[in-house]
C-alpha positions as CSV (number, residue, x, y, z in Angstrom):
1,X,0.0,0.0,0.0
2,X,1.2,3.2,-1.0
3,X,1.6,5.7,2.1
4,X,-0.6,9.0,1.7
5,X,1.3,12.3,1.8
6,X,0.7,14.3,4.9
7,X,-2.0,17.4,4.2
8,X,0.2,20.6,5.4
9,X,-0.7,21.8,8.4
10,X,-3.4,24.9,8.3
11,X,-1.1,28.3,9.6
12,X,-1.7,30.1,12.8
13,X,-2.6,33.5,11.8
14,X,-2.2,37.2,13.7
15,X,-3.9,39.9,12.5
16,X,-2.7,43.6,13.3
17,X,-5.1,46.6,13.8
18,X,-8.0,44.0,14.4
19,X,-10.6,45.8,16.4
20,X,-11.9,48.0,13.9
21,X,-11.6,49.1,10.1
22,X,-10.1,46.5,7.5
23,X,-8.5,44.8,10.6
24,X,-11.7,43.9,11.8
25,X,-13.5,42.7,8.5
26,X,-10.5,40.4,7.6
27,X,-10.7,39.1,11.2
28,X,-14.0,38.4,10.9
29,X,-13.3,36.6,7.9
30,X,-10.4,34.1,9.3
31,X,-12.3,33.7,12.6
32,X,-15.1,31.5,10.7
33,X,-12.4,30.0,7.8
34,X,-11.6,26.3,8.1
35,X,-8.4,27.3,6.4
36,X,-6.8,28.5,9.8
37,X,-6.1,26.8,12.5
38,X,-6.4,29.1,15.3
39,X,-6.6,33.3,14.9
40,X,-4.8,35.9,17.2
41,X,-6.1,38.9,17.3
42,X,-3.9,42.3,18.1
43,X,-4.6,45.5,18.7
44,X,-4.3,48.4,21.4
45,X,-8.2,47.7,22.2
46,X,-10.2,44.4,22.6
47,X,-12.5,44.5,20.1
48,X,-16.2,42.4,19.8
49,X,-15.0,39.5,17.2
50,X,-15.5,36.4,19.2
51,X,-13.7,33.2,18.8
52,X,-10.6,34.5,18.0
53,X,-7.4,34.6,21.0
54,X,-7.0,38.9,21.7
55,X,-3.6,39.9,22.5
56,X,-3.6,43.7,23.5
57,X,-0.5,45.4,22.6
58,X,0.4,48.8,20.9
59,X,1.7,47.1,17.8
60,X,4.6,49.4,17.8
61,X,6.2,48.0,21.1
62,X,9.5,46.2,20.3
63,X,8.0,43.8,22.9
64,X,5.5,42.5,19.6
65,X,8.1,39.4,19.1
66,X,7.2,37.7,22.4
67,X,3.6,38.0,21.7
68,X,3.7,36.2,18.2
69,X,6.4,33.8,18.6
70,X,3.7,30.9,18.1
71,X,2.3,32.4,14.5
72,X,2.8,31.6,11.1
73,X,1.1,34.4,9.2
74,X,0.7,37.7,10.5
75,X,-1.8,39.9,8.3
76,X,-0.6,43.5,9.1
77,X,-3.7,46.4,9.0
78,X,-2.8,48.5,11.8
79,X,-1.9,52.2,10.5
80,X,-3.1,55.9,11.1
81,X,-5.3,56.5,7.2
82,X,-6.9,60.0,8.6
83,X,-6.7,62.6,6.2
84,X,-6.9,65.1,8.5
85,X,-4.3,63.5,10.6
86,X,-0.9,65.6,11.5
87,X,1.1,65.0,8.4
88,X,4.2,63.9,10.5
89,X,2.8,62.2,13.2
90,X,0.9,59.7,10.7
91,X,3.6,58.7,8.7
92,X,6.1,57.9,11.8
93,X,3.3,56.1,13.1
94,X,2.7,54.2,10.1
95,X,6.3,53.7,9.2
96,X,7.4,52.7,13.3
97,X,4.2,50.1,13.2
98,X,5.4,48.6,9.4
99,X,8.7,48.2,11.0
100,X,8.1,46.7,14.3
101,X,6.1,44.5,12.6
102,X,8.9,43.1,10.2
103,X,11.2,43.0,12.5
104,X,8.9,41.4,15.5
105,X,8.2,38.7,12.8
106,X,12.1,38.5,11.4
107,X,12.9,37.8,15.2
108,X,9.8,35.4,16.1
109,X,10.0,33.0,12.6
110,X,6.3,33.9,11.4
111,X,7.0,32.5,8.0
112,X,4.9,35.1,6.3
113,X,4.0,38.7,6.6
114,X,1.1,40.2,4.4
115,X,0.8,44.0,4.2
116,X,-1.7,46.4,2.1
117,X,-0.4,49.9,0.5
118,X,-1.9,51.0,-2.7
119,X,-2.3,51.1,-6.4
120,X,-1.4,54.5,-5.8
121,X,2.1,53.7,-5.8
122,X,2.4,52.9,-9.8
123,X,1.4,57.1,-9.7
124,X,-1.3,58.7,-11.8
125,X,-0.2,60.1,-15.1
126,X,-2.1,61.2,-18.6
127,X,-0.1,58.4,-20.5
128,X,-0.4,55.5,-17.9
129,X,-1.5,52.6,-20.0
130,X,-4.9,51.7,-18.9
131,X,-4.3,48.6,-17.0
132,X,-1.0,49.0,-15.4
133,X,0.4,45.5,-15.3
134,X,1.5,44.5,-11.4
135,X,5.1,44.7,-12.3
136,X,4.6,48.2,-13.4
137,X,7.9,50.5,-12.0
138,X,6.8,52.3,-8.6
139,X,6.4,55.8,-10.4
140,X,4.7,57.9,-7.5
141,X,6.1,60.9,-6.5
142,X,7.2,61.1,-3.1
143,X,5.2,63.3,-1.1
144,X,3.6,64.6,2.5
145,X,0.4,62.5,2.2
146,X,-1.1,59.3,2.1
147,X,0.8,57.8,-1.0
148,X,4.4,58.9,0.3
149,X,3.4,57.0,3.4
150,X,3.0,53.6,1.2
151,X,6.1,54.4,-0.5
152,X,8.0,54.5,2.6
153,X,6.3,51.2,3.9
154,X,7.3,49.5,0.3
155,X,11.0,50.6,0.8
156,X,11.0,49.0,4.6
157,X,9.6,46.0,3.0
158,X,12.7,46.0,0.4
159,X,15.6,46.6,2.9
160,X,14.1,44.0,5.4
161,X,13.9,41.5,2.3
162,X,17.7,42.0,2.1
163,X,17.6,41.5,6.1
164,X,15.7,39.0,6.4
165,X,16.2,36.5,3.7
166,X,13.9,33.8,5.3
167,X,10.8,35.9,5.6
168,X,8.2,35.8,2.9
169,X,6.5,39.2,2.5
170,X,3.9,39.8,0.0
171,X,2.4,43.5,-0.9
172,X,-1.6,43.8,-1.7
173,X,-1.8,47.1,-4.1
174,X,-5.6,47.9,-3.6
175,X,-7.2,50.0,-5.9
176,X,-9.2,53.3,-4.5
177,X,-10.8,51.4,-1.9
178,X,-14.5,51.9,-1.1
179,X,-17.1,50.2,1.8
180,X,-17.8,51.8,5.2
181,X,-15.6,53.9,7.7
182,X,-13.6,54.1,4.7
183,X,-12.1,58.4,4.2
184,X,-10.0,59.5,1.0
185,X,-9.1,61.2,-1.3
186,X,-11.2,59.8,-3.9
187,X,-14.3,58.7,-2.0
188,X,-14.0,62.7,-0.7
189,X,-13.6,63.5,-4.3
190,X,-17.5,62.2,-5.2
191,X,-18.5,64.6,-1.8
192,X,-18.1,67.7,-3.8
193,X,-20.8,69.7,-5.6
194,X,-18.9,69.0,-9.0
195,X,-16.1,66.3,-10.3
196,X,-12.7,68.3,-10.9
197,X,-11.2,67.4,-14.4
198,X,-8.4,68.5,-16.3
199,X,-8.4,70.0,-19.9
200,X,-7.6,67.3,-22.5
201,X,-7.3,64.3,-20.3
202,X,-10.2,61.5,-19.1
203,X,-9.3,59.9,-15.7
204,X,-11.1,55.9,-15.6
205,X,-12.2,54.9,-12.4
206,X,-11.5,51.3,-10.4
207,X,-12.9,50.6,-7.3
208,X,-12.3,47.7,-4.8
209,X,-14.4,47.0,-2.7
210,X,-13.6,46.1,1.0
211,X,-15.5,43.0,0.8
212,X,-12.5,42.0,-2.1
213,X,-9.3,43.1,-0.4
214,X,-10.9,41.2,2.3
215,X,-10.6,38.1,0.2
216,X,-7.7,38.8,-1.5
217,X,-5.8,39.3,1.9
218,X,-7.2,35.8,2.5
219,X,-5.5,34.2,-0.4
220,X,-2.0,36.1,0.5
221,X,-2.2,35.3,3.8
222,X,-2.9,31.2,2.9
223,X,0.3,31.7,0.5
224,X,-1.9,31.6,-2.6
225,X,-0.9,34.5,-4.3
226,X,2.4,36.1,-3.3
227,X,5.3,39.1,-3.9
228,X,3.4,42.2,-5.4
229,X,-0.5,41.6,-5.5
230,X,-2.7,44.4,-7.4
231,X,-6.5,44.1,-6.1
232,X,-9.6,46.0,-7.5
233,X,-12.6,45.6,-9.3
234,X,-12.4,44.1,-12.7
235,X,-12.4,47.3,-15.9
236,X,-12.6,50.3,-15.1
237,X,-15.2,53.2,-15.4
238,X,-15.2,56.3,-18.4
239,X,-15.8,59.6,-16.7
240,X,-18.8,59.7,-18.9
241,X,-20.5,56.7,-16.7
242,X,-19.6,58.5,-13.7
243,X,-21.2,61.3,-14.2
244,X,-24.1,59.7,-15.1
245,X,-24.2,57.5,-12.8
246,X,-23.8,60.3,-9.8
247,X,-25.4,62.8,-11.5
248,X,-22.8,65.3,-11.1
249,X,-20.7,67.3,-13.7
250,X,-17.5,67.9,-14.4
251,X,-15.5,70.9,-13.9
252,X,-12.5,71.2,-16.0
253,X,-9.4,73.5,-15.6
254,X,-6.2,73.4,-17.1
255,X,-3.4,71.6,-15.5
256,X,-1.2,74.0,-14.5
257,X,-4.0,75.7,-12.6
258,X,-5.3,73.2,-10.9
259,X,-2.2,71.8,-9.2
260,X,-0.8,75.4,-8.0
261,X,-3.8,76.1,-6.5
262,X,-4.4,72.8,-4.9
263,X,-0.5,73.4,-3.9
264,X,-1.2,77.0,-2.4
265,X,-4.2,76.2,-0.5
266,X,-2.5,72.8,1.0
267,X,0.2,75.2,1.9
268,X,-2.1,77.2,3.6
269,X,-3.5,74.3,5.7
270,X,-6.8,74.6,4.3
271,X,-6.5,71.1,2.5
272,X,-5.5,67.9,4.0
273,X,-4.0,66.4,1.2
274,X,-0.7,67.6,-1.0
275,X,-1.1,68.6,-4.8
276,X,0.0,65.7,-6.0
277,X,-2.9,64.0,-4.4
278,X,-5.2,65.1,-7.2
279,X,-3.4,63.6,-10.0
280,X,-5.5,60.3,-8.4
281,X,-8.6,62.2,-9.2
282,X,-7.9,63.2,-12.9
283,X,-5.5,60.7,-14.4
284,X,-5.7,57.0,-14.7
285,X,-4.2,54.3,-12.8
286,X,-6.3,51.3,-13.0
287,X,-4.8,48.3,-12.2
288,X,-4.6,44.3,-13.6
289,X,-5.1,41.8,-10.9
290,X,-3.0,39.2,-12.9
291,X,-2.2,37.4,-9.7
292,X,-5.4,37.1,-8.0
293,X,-7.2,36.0,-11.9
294,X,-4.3,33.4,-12.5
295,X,-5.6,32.2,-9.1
296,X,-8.9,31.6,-9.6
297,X,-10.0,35.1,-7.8
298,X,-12.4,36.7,-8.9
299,X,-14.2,40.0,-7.3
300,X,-17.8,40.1,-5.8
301,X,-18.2,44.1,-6.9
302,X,-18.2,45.7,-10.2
303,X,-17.1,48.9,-10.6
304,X,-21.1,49.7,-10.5
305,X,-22.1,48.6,-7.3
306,X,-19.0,49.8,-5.6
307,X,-19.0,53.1,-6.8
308,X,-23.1,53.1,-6.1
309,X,-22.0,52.4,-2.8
310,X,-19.6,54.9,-2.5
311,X,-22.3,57.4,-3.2
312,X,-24.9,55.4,-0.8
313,X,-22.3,56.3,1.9
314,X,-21.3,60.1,1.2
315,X,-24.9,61.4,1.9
316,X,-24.7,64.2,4.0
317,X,-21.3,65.1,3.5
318,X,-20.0,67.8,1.4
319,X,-16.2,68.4,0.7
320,X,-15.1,71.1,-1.9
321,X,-11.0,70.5,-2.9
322,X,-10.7,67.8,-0.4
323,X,-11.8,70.0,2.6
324,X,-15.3,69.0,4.5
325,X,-17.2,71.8,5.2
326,X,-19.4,72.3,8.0
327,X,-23.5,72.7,7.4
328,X,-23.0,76.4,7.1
329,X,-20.2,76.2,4.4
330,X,-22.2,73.6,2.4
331,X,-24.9,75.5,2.6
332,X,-23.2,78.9,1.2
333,X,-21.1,76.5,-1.5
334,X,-24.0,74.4,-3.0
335,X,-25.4,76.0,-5.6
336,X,-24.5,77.4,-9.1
337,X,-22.4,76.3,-12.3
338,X,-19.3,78.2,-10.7
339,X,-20.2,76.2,-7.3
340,X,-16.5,75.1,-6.8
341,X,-14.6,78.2,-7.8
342,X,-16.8,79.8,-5.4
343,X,-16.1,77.6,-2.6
344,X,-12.6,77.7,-3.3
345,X,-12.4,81.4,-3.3
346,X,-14.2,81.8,0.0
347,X,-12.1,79.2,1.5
348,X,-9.1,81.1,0.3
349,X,-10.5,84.0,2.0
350,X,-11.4,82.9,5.2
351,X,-7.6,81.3,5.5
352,X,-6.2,84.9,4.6
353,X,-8.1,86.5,7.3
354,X,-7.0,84.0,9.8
355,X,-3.3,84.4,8.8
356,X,-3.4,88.5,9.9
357,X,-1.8,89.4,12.6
């Protein structure tokens, strides 16, 4: 009789940032998976998904190797994503908590280590092809915001490869993520009274839901997809479906215009985001999920539903140039064809005045 080859055993997995956000929707994922065999939770906080073992610990204490010495995978979704967070206080939080994390699981022997960033990373030009393939060069510009963050995060993950020879890290490239709780740049974008677009260029639109990253992070952390891992909806959107499927216009400026003013008010602290954050709201950067489709993946969202979600969820809020305005503002910047101008004007203003001595 021929002997039977052992089944591998199913991993141990830790997830970071677990009591809330992403954390908690890929936790409550695993929890109920027959594909793990036991789920550590960690965050600062207990949070309310049961049948899962809670370790509470900032994950940025050097103390993180002790507490995940008996894990195999660890998922990592802890991070500070506010917009309207102190520039440098986010990222040193994000990039302390990516390092710990790599380091914690260098020193313990997890075997794998599974972190999101974003598509935003290929950058957003005019003359991106339309998709980007996943081995795309990482063409984003550096900056103060969000997308520098992930930039910094990828070039921790490079230099601990180098380190750390034995541990497996894969990267999940989501594209503009949409689903609740979830704050951006380009769900904020679809919260203004009209859709900013440049002169002679048509941005496409990908979504991904949170219901696919969720999934996708499933597959990376199982070892089923690895290395660089693009995640979205499958196609894309023309401008011309958004708009009509929003119902909101487009209001088009020349480039040059819109990025120097974008830069002038961020430099007046009356936007949250850096100039170069728009480029994701007027140029392309739609992504193909080779890895997950050569899988077997395939999304639950279209580009449709998630983007009919996205505007499900932005009721009631109103954002002109990435800044959310109070009841009063909305109220003064929500009507007219010139309805942004306007509202960028008076913004202007009202920054001016509190800039006198």
């Amino acid at each position: 009789m021929v002997p039977t080859s052992k089944r591998p055993r199913s991993p141990v997995v830790a997830v970071t940032g677990a009591a809330s956000g992403v954390g908690r929707a890929f936790l409550a994922k695993v929890a109920s998976s027959a594909d793990f065999r036991r789920v550590v939770a960690i965050d600062e906080q207990r949070g309310d998904v049961p049948g899962v073992t809670w370790r509470v610990i900032d994950v940025r204490d050097p103390l993180l190797a002790n507490r995940i010495s008996d894990i195999d995978v660890l998922v990592h979704l802890a991070g500070d994503f506010a917009l309207d967070a102190d520039a440098t206080e986010r990222r040193a939080y994000n990039l302390r908590a990516a390092q710990t994390v790599l380091t914690a699981s260098a020193a313990a022997r997890v075997r794998r280590v599974v972190l999101v960033t974003s598509a935003m990373v290929y950058g957003a030009t005019p003359d991106n092809p339309v998709p980007l393939p996943e081995d795309a060069p990482v063409a984003a510009e550096p900056d103060t915001g969000m997308v520098g963050d992930h930039l910094e995060i990828e070039a921790l993950v490079r230099r601990s490869l180098r380190s750390h020879p034995g541990l497996e890290v894969t990267v999940v490239r989501p594209a503009a993520v949409v689903g609740p709780g979830v704050d951006s740049v380009v769900t904020r974008h679809f919260e203004s009274p009209r859709l900013l677009s440049v002169k002679g260029c048509e941005p496409r639109w990908q979504f991904c839901h949170v219901d696919d990253l969720v999934s996708a992070l499933e597959l990376a952390a199982l070892g089923t997809v690895s290395g660089t891992v693009a995640v979205g909806c499958d196609g894309w959107l023309e401008h011309e479906q958004v708009e009509e499927l929003s119902g909101l216009r487009r209001f088009e400026l020349p480039a040059g215009l819109t990025f120097g003013t974008a830069q002038r008010l961020h430099r007046l602290g009356v936007t949250p985001a850096p100039a170069t954050d728009l480029h994701y709201v007027v140029y392309p950067w739609v992504v193909d999920c080779a890895s997950l489709r050569e899988a077997g993946w395939k999304p639950a969202w279209t580009n449709e539903a998630a983007f009919t979600e996205l505007l499900e969820l932005r009721e009631g809020r109103h954002t002109v140039v990435g800044r959310r305005l109070s009841g009063k503002e909305a109220t003064l910047t929500a009507a007219g064809a010139t309805v942004a101008v306007l509202g960028t004007a008076a913004i202007v203003r009202v920054a001016r005045k509190k800039r006198r001595p």
